[in-house]
C-alpha positions as CSV (number, residue, x, y, z in Angstrom):
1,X,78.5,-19.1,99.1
2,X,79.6,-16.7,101.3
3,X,78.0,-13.0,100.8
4,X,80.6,-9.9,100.5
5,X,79.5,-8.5,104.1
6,X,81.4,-11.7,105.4
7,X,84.2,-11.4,103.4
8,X,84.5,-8.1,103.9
9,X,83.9,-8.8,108.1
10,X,86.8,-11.5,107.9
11,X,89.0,-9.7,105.4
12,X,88.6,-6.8,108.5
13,X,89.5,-9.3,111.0
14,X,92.7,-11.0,109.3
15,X,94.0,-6.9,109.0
16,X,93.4,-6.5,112.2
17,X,95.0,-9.5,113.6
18,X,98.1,-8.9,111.3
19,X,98.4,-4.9,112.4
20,X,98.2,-5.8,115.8
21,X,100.9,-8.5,115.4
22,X,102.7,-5.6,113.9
23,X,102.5,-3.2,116.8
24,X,103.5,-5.5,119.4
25,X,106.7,-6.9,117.4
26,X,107.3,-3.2,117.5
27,X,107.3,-2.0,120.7
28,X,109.2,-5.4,121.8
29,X,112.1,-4.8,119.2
30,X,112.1,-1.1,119.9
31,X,111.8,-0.8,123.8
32,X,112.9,2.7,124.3
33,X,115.3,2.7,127.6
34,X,115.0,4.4,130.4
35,X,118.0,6.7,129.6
36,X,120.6,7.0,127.0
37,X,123.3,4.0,127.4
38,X,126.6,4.7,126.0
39,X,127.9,2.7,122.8
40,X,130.0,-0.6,123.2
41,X,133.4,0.7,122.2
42,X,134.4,-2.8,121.8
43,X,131.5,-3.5,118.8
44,X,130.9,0.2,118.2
45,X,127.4,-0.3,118.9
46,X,126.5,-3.1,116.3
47,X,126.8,-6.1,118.9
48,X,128.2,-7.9,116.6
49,X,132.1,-8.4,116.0
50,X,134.3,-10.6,113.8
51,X,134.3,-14.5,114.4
52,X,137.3,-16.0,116.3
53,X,137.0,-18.5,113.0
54,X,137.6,-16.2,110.0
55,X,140.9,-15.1,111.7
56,X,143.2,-17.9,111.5
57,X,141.2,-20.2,109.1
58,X,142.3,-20.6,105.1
59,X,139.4,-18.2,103.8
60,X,136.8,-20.9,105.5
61,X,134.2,-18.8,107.2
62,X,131.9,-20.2,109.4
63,X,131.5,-22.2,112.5
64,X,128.9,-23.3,115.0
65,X,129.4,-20.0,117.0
66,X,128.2,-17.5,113.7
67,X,126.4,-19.9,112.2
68,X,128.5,-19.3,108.8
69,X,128.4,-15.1,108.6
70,X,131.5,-14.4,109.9
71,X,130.3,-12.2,112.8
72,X,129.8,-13.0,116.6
73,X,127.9,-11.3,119.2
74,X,130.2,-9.0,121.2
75,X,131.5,-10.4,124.2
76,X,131.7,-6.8,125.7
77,X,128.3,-6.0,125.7
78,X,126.7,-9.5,125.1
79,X,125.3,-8.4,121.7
80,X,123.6,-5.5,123.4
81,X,125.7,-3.0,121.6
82,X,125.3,-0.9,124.7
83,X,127.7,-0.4,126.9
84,X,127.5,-2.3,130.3
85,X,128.1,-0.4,133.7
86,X,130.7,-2.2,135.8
87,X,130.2,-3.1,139.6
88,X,133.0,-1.1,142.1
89,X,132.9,-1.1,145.4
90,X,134.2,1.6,147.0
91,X,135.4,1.5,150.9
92,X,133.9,4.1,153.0
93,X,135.8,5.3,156.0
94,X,133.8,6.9,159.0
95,X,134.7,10.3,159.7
96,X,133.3,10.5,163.5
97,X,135.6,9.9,165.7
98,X,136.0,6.7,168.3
């Protein structure tokens, strides 16, 4: 039979385990950015919109894309809920002369 300084060791090893589980799901599900991205105005920031399937079926909702909740990720921002800065290229004229 186990004595209480062992379970106490591996009750103090399981907590430790599960705590630093804890932290690292954390700080990978709230990464802070670098800077403040503006909101999807598409999703409003949720990343998530309405399902193409609950707008023209019978009351049905659910498909393979929402997996039956009636919401999508946003197409927009990719599910993000940030908005997404787009690529321009702007021409640049030389100003010497030739």
């Amino acid at each position: 039979m186990a004595g209480p300084l062992v379970l106490a060791s591996q009750l103090a090893a399981g907590l430790g385990i599960i705590a630093g589980a804890m932290i690292v799901r954390s700080a990978v599900v709230h990464r802070p950015t670098s800077g403040k991205q503006p909101r999807c105005t598409t999703c409003n920031g949720t990343g998530r919109i309405t399902c193409l399937c609950s707008r023209w079926s019978d009351g049905d909702v659910g498909c393979r894309t929402c997996a039956g909740s009636g919401r999508m990720a946003c197409r927009s921002c990719g599910g993000t809920g940030t908005g997404r800065p787009i690529p321009v290229r702007v021409p640049m004229q030389s100003n010497r002369p030739s």
